[in-house]
MIVEXVEX-581627 format. One line per 8 residues: number of its first residue (from 1); for each residue x, y, z of C-alpha. Coordinates in steps of 0.02 Angstrom, whole numbers. Layout:
# residues N
NUM> X/Y/Z | ...;
This chain:
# residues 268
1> -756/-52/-2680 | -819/-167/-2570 | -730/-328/-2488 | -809/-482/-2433 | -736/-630/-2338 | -771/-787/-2382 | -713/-934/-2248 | -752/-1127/-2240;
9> -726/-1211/-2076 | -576/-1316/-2044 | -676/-1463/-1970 | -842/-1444/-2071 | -998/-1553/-2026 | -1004/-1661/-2181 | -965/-1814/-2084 | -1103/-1773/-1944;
17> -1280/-1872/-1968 | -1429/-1766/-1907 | -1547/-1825/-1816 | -1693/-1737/-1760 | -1768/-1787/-1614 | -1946/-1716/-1525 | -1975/-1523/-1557 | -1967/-1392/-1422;
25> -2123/-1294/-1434 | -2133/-1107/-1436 | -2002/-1041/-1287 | -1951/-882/-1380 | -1862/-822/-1248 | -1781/-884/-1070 | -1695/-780/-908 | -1639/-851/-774;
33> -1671/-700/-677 | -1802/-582/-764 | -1866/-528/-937 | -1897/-353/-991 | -1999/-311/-1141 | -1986/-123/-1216 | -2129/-37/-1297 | -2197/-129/-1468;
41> -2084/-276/-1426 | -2142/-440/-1501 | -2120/-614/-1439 | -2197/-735/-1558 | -2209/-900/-1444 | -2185/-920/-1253 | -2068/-818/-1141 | -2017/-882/-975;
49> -1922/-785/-811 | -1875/-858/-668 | -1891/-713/-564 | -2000/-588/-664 | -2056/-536/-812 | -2083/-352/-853 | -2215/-308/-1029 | -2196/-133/-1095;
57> -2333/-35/-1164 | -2427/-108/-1321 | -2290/-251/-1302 | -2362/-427/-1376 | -2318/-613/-1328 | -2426/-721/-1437 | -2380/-899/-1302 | -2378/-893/-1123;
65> -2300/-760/-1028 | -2228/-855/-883 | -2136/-830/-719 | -2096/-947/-582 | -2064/-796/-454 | -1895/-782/-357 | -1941/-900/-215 | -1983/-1037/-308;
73> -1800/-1079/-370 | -1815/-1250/-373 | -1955/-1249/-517 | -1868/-1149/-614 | -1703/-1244/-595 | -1825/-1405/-686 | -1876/-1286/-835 | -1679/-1201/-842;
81> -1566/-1366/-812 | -1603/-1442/-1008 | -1543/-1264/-1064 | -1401/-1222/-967 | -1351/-1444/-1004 | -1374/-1371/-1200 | -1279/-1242/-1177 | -1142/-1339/-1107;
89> -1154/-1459/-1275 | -1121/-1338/-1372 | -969/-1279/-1301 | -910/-1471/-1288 | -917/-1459/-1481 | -740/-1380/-1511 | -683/-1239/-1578 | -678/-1304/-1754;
97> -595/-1108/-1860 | -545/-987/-1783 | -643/-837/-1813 | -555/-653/-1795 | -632/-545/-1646 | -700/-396/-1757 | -808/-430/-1912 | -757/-288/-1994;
105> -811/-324/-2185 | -958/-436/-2279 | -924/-594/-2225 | -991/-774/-2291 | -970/-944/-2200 | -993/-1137/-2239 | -1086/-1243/-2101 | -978/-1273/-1986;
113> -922/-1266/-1808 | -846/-1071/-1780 | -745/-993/-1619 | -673/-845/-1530 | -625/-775/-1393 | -747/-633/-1395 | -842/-592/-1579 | -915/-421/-1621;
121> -974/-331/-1812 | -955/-176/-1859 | -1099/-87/-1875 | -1195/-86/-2055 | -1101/-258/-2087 | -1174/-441/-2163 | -1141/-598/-2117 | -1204/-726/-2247;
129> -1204/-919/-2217 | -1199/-1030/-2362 | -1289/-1178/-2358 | -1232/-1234/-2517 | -1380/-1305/-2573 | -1362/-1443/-2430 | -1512/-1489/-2317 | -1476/-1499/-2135;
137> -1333/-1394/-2118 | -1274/-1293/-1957 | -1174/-1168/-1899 | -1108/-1167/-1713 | -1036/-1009/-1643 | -946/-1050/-1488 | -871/-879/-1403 | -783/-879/-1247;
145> -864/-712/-1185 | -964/-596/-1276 | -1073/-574/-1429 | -1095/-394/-1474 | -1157/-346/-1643 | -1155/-176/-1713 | -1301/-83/-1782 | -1386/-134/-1921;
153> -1289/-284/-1937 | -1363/-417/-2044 | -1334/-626/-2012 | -1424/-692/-2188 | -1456/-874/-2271 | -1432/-911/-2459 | -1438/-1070/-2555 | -1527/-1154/-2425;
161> -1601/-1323/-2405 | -1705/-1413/-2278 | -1687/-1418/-2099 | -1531/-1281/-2051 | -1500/-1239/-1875 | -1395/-1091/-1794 | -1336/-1088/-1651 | -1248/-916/-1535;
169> -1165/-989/-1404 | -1069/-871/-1281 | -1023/-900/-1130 | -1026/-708/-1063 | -1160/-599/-1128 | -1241/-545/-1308 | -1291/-348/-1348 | -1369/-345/-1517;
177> -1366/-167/-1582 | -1519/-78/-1638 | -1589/-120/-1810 | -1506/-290/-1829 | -1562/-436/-1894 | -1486/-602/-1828 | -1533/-773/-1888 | -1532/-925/-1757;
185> -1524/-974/-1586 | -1436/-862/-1447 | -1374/-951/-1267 | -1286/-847/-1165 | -1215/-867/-999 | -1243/-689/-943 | -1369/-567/-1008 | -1435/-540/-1175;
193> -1493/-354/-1221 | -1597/-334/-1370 | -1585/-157/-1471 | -1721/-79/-1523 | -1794/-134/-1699 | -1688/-267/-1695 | -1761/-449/-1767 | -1716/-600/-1681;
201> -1776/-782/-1794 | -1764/-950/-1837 | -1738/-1023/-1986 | -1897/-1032/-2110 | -2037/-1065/-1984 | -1928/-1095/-1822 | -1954/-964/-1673 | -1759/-980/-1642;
209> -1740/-918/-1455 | -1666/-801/-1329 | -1590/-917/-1191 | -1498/-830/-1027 | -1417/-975/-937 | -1407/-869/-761 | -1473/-677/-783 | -1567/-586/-907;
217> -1655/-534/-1051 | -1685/-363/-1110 | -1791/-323/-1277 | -1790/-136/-1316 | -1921/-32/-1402 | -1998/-146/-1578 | -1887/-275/-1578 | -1952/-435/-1602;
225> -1900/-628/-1572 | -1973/-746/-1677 | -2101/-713/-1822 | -2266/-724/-1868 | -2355/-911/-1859 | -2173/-970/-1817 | -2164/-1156/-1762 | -2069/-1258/-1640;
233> -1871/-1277/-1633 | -1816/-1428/-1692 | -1709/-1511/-1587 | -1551/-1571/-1661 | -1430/-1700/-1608 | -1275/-1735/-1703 | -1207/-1911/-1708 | -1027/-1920/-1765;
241> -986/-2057/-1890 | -838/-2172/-1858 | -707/-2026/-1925 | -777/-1865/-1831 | -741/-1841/-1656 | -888/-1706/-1641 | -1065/-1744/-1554 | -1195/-1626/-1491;
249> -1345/-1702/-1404 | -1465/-1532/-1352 | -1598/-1630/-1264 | -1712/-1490/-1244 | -1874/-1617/-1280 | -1917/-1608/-1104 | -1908/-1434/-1080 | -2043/-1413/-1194;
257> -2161/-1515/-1088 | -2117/-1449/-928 | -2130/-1261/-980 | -2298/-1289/-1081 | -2354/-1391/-905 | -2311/-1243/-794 | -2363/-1125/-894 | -2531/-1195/-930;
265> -2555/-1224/-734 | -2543/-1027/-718 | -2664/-981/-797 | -2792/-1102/-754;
């Protein structure tokens, strides 16, 4: 017999207007410090190091792949600030339900905003988010420290609408086992490592991302970030109405400029 858990969040975002301001184009995936792509790995859109980027054998990045080198710091503290003030937002959103530290079962979850200290799954576990049929509805996972997901863990969508947005948000670092499938955007404050075979998206044509605030990112052997023709994020502010006390302003617009400027410059 099998158990599933189903939770809704204590201070859901049914009171939140969406409003989505200028896209961020392709930037798949972001380090601080340097990137590291395993054999087979696939980036579909832009990837950007600050100190180095590393392409394994028959490796792909369809976008730009960009590195400001470790002595120009300042540069890449231009392209980095808007992600690491994102980050930041995120956190500022609450803690909204309390989530327990081990996924342990199927579990399903309402939009909402979601915490814990630290949040891992057991491997060969699902996560499905229920969009109840709404359009624009999001899920915020702020964790305190790590991310860790087990292998073969699965984060799906059902009864979705238009214009969803997930967001990983942990202030220590994310290790995604091999074979997983995770749905959504990942900041972390530390590193993020990348199992092998593991898929990293967005939702319906969004790249979704791989952000490291101050080290790196790792990609092991076939995984992939993104998907094939994949689009830009949409940027999404929330706007409280008069009874929420919530707001979220990711101003990542200029980021998208500033890394498609740089990254053009190279390689001209």
């Amino acid at each position: 017999m099998i158990f599933a858990l189903v939770l809704a969040p204590a201070a859901a975002l049914a009171d939140v207007t969406v409003v989505v301001a200028p896209k961020l184009p392709e930037l798949s995936v972001y380090a601080e410090t340097y990137t590291a792509l395993g054999a087979n790995a696939a980036v579909y859109g832009n990837v950007w190091a600050g100190q180095g980027l590393t392409i394994g054998a028959n490796a792909t990045v369809t976008g730009h792949p960009g590195s400001m080198g470790a002595s120009n710091a300042a540069a890449g503290a231009t392209v980095g600030g808007p992600i690491a003030s994102a980050h930041a937002y995120l956190a500022g959103t609450g803690s909204g339900q309390a989530l327990a530290s081990t996924m342990t079962t199927d579990t399903t979850l309402f939009a909402g905003v979601y915490s814990a200290a630290s949040f891992s799954t057991t491997a060969g576990t699902t996560l499905t988010l229920d969009g109840q049929g709404r359009d624009s509805q999001i899920w915020v996972f702020n964790l305190t420290d790590y991310l860790v997901t087990g292998a073969s863990t699965k984060v799906v969508l059902i009864n979705g609408g238009l214009n969803h947005s997930i967001f990983w948000n942990s202030g220590g670092y994310v290790a995604l086992g091999a074979t997983a499938n995770l749905l959504g955007t990942v900041m972390a404050t530390d590193y993020i490592s990348v199992g092998a075979g593991t898929l990293v998206s967005g939702i319906g044509s969004s790249c979704g991302g791989l952000f490291s605030t101050t080290s790196y990112v790792s990609m092991g052997a076939g995984s992939i970030a993104g998907g094939l023709g994949c689009s830009s994020m949409a940027v999404i502010g929330l706007v409280p109405e008069p009874s929420s006390g919530m707001l979220l302003v990711a101003g990542l617009g200029l980021l998208g400029f500033l890394v498609n400027r740089r990254l053009s410059s190279r390689i001209h």
